[in-house]
N, C-alpha and C positions, 0 to 999 in steps of 0.2 A: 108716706110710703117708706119702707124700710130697704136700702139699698145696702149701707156698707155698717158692719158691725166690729165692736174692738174689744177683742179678747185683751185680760191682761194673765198671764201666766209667768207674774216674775220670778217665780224660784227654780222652774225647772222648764225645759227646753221643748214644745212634743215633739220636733226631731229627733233625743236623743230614745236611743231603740229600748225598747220596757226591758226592765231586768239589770240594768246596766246602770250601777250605781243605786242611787235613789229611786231612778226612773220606776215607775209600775203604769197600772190602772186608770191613773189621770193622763200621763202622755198621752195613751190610747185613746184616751172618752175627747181631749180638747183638738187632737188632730182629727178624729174621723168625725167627732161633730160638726167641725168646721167645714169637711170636705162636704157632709152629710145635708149642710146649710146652703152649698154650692148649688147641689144640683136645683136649690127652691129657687135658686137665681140671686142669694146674698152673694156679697164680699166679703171675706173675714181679712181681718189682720190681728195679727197674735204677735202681742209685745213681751217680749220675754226678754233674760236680763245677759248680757254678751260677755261670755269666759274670756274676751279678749279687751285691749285697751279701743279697739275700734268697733263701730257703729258698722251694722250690715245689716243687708236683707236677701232671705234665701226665701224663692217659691214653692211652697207645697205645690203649687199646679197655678193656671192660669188665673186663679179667682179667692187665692190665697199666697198671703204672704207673712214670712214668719220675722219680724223686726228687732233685733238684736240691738239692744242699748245697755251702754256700758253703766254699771252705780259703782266705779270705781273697788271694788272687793272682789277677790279673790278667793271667799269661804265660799263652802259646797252647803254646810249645812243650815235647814230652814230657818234655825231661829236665831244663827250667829248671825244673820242679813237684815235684821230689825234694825242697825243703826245705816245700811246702806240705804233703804228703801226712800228717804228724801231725795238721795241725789238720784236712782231710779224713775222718780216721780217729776222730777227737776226733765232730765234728759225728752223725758216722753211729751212732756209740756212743750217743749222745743222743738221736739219735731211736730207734734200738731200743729204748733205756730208759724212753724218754716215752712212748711207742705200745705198749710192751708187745708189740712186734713178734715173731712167732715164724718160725723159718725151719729146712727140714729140712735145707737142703744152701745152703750158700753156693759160686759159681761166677763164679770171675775172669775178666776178659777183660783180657791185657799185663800185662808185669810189676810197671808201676806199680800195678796194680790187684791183683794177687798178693799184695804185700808187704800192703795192706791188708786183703785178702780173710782173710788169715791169722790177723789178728788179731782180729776180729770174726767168725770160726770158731771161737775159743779162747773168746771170751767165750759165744758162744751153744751153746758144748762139741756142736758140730757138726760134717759133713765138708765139706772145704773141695776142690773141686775147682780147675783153672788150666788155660785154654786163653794162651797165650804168643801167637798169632797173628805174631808175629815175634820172630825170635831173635839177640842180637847179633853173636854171631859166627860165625851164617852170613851174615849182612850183609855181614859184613867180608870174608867167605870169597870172596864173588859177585866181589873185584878189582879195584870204584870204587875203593878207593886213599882210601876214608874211613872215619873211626874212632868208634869209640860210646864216650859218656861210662863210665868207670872202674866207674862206681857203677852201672849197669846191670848192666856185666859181672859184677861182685862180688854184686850183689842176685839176678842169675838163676841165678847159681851155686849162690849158698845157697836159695833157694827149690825149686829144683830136686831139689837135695839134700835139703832137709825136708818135700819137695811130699808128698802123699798121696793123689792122682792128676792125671796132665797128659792132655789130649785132645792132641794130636797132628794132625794137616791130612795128614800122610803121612808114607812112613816116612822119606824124606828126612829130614824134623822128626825124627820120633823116632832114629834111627841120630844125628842130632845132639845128641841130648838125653843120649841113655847115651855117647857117647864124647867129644864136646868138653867136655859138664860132670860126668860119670859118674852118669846118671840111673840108677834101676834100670828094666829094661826092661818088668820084670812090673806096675811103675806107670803104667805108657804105651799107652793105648787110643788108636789110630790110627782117623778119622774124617774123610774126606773132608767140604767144604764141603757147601751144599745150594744151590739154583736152584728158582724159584719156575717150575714148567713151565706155569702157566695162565697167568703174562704174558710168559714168554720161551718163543715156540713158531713156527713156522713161515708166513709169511705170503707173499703173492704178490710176488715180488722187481720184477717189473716197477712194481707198485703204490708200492712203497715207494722205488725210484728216482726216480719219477714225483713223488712229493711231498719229493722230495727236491730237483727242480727237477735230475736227473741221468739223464734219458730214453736209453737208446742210452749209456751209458757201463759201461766196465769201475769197478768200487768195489773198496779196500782200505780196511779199516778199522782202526785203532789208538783203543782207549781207555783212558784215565787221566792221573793228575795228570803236568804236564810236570816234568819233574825227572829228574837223568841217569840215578836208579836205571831208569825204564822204556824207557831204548835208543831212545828217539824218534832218536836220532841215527844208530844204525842202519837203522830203516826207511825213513829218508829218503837216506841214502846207497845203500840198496836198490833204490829207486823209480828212478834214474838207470840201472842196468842190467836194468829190466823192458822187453819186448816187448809192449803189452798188444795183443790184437786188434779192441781199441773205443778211443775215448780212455779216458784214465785220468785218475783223483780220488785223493787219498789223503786220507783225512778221518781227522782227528786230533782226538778226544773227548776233552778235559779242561781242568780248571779251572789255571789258571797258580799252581800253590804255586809254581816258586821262577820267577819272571818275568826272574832276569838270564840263566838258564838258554835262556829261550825266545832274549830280544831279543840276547842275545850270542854263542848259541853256532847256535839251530836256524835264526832267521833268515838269520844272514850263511851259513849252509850252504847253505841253501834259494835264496839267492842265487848262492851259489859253484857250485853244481850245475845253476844255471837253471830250476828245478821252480816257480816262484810261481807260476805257469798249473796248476801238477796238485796242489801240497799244499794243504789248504785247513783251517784252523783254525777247530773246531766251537764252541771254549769250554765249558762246563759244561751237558752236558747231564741233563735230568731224568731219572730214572732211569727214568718209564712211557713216556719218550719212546726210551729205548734197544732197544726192541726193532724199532723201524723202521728204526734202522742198522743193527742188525745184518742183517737182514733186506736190505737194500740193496746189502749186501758181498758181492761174489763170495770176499770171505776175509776175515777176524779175526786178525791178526799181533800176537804178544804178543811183543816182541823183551826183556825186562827181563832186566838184569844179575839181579835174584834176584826171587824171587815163594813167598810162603810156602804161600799153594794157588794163585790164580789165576783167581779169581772172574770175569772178562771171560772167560775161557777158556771157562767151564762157558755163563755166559750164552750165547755163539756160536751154541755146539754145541746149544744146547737148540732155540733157531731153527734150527739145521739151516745153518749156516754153516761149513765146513774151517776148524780152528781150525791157523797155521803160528805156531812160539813156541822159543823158547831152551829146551833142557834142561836148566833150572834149575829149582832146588827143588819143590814141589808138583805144577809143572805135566806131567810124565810119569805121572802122580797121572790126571789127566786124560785128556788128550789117546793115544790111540792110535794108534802111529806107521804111517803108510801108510794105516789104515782111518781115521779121523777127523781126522784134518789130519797135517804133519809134524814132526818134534821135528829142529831143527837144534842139535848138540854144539858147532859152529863159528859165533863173531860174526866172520860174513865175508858183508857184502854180495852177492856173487854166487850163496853155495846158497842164501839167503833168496830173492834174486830169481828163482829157478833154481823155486824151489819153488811161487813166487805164479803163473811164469809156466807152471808144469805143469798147475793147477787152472784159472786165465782160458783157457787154452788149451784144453779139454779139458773142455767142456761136461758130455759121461756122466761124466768122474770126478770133479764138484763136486756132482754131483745124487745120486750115490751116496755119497761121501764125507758128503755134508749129510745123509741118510738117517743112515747109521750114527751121524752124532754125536749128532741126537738120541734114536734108540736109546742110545746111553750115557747123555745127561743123564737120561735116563727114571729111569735107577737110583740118583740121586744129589739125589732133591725133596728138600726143608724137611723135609718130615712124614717121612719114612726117614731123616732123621740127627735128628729129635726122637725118634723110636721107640729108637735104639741109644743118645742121650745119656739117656732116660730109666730103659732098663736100668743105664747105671753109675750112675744116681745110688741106684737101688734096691743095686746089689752094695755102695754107698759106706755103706748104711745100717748096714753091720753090722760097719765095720771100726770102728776106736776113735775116736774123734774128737779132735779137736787138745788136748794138753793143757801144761801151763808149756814149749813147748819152744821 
């Protein structure tokens, strides 16, 4: 019987708040999974790797704990930590051995956290599960024209290859998993993200414009970190060929990870275009505070070169906002083309504007469109992808567990 489970999430914290920094979409999926685990009556404990010289433990709540172990480094970045993750893997071996810790199923969150997971699965001759939440080369695939370190590549390869079950976000992911790296596919349970529907849910749009100090205006919303992978550069090239039939805003929700990005490339656009009257940069917003943007928005535009599920997507849609996004990775996962917002195949500023301008224009089909989305988010809570990850962890009981391989 499965009592206590051990997250490993060495590179990033889910305490630290989405937005902020690195932080996004995985902080969110590995804390509220874990809470989500609780109420089935699991333990989690999530080993994440400690910004300080000391070992600590904070409680997410009574039935999770989040374990701070130091690997000695002081880099932020994922793949400058590849030569920490021994001593990482050293420390965690330590405290299972001090604490006498038991654990039925160990489950990774990124690959850095795999190659670990693995071996502290062998030791506690247990099943070791791997959610990848990003994959290198589909990264490379999406056609920014940038490359992931060697040792990723080589580490996800062989992980993949010796995995003994991956979750999957979609089958996007998985069709990537069995043919870019030759995954088996009978190891790949596909599992849509989750969305918390009691705080992302539908509220009076006028209300929420209104404290948004944006009374009588058209709203498009973009959120996440700036950075070229999320195509901020297309929606503001978009915004130049929209009609709106109110004024228009386009509020841009996220924390500046790469800031030469913003002041070199989005601003002098934003200039070159004439928009500094209608774009307007939100900064980092707190995540109990995101659902009165979305709420605000007559649309949720996810324009990102790649998106492994698409978690602003699902948020949207659960407030009951048409979600318009690139046809890329996870997010057709989602989004329902024509019934809950549109999926554009083309990064071409005018069907994107073509598409905001069908929805602001066209009052019945946003109000309907917003109905159906969050009918969909309905099907895709926390607590329904805890209920299907806790069936694999029961089918994981009974395979063999990791042994000298």
């Amino acid at each position: 019987m499965i009592q206590r489970v051990a997250f490993i999430c060495y590179h990033t914290c889910p305490l630290n708040a989405p937005g902020e920094g690195k932080s996004g979409g995985m902080n969110v999926y590995v804390s509220a999974l874990a809470q989500a685990l609780n109420t089935i009556g699991l333990e989690i404990d999530i080993f994440t790797r400690s910004h300080s010289v000391h070992n600590h433990i904070e409680e997410l709540n009574s039935s999770t704990r989040v374990i701070h172990l130091s690997d000695g480094s002081r880099e932020q970045e994922p793949s400058a930590l590849i030569s920490s993750a021994p001593e990482f893997t050293k420390q965690l071996l330590g405290y299972i051995d001090s604490h006498q810790a038991k654990y039925q199923i160990v489950h990774s969150h990124y690959w850095l956290s795999s190659s670990i997971g693995h071996e502290i699965a062998k030791h506690l001759d247990v099943a070791h599960i791997t959610t990848f939440h990003t994959l290198a080369k589909l990264k490379m695939q999406s056609g920014m024209g940038s490359t992931e370190p060697i040792e990723r590549i080589q580490a996800e390869e062989s992980l993949i290859q010796s995995s003994q079950h991956i979750i999957a976000f979609s089958q996007n992911e998985k069709d990537a998993i069995v043919n870019f790296y030759g995954g088996n596919p009978d190891d790949v349970t596909t599992l849509p993200c989750g969305v918390d529907l009691a705080k992302f849910k539908p509220m009076d749009q006028n209300e929420s414009l209104k404290q948004l100090g944006l009374t009588d205006h058209n709203v498009i919303l973009c959120v996440g970190r700036l950075e070229s992978l999320k195509g901020i550069d297309l929606l503001i090239n978009s915004t130049s060929h929209i009609n709106s039939p109110k004024p228009l805003k386009v509020l841009i929700a996220g924390g500046d990870s790469d800031i030469k990005y913003r002041t070199q490339h989005l601003d002098s656009l934003i200039d070159t275009l004439q928009l500094s009257n209608v774009v307007r940069f939100e900064g980092r917003i707190a995540h109990e505070l995101l659902p009165l943007y979305y709420n605000a928005a007559d649309v949720c535009v996810v324009p990102s070169q790649y998106e492994s599920f698409g978690l602003v997507a699902l948020e949207a849609m659960a407030c009951g906002t048409p979600v318009i996004a690139a046809r890329v990775g996870g997010l057709p996962t989602i989004i329902k083309h024509g019934s809950t917002g549109y999926l554009k195949s083309w990064r071409c500023p005018e069907t994107f504007a073509n598409s905001v301008e069908m929805i602001m224009q066209n009052p019945n089909l946003q109000t309907t469109m917003g109905a159906k989305a969050r009918e969909r988010a309905k099907s895709m809570s926390w607590s329904s992808l805890a209920d299907n990850i806790y069936k694999v962890y029961n089918d994981m009981l009974v395979v063999k567990p990791i042994r000298n391989t």
